[in-house]
BAPASE-374546 format. One record per residue (C-alpha): residue number from 1; x negated, y negated, z negated. Coordinates in nm, 2 decimals. Each point is the difference from the previous one (the first is absolute). Example, Ala and Ser with C-alpha at 12.3 -4.5 7.8 and 13.67 -1.06 7.14 Angstrom:
// residues 2
LOPA     i       xx       yy       zz
LOPA     1    -1.23     0.45    -0.78
LOPA     2    -0.14    -0.34     0.07
This chain:
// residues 91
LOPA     i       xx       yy       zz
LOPA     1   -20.61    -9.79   -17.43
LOPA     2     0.27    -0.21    -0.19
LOPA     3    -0.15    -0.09    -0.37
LOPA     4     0.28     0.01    -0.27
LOPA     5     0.05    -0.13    -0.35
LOPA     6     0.17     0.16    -0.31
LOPA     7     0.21    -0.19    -0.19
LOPA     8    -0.31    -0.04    -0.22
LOPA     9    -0.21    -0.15     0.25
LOPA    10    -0.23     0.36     0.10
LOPA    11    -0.11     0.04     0.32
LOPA    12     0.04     0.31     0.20
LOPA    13     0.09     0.12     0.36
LOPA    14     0.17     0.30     0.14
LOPA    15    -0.19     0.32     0.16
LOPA    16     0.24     0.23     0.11
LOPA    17     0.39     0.01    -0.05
LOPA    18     0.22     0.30     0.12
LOPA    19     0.37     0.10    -0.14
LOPA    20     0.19     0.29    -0.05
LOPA    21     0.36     0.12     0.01
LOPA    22     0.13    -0.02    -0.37
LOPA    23     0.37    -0.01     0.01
LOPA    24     0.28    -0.08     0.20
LOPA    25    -0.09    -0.38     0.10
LOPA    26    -0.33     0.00    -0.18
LOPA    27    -0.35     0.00     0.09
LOPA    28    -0.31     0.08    -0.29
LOPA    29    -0.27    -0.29     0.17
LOPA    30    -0.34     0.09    -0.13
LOPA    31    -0.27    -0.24     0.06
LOPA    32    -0.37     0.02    -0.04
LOPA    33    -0.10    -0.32    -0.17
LOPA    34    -0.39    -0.14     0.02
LOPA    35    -0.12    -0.21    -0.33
LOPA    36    -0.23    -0.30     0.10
LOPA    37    -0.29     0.26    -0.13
LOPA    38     0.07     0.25     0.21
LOPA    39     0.19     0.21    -0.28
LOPA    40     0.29     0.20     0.24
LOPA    41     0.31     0.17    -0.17
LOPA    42     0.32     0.12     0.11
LOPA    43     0.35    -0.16    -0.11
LOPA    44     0.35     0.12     0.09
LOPA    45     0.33    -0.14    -0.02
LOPA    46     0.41     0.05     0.17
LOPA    47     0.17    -0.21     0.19
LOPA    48     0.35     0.03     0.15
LOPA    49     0.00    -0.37     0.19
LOPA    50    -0.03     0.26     0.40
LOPA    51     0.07    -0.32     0.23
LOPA    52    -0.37    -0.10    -0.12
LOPA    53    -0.12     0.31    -0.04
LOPA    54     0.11     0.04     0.40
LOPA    55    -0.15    -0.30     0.12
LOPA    56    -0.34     0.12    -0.21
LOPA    57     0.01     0.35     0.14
LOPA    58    -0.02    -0.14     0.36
LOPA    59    -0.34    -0.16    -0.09
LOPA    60    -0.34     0.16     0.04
LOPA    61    -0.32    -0.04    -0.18
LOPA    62    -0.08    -0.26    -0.28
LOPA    63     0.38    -0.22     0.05
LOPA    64     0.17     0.36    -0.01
LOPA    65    -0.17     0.08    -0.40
LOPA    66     0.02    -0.35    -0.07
LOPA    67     0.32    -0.05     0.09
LOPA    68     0.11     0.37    -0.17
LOPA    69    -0.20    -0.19    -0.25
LOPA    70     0.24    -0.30    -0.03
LOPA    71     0.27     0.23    -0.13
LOPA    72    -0.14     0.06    -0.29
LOPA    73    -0.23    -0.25    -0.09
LOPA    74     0.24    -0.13    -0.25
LOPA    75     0.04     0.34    -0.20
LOPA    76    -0.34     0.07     0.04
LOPA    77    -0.14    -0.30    -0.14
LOPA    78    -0.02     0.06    -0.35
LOPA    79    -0.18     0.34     0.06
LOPA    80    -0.26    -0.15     0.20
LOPA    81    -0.07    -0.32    -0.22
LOPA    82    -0.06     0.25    -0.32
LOPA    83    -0.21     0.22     0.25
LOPA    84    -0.22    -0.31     0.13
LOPA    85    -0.02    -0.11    -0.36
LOPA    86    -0.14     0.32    -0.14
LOPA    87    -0.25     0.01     0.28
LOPA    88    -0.12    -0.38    -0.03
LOPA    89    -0.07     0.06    -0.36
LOPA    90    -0.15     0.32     0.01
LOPA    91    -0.29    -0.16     0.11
């Protein structure tokens, strides 16, 4: 399982990613993202960029919902650094 970094230097790795239709030329990625605590929560984000989205769809397993992951990391990122924050200082 790939590890990756936000932009603010949290850990986390991906679960389970799937997409659905949400538009002419766009896919909704949702992706289950795993905290280094074991904290899980679901994120969602569109992308229209269909070549990758392609090449990712003819995966299976963990490379297809991390590469569905991949996507979206980038619009995602945000979201999931406040989210790991709250969690890491909740405790």
């Amino acid at each position: 399982m790939k590890t990756y970094t936000t932009t603010q230097g949290q850990e986390f790795t991906i679960d389970y990613a799937f997409a659905i239709t949400a538009g002419y030329g766009h896919q909704k990625i949702t992706a289950y993202v795993i905290a280094e605590n074991g904290d899980k929560k679901e994120f969602s984000a569109k992308t229209n960029n269909m070549p990758d989205f392609d090449e990712a769809s003819d995966l299976e397993g963990q490379e297809k919902y991390e590469a569905l992951f991949d996507l979206v990391d980038y619009s995602l990122d945000g979201e999931i650094s406040e989210w790991l924050y709250e969690i890491t200082t909740a405790d």
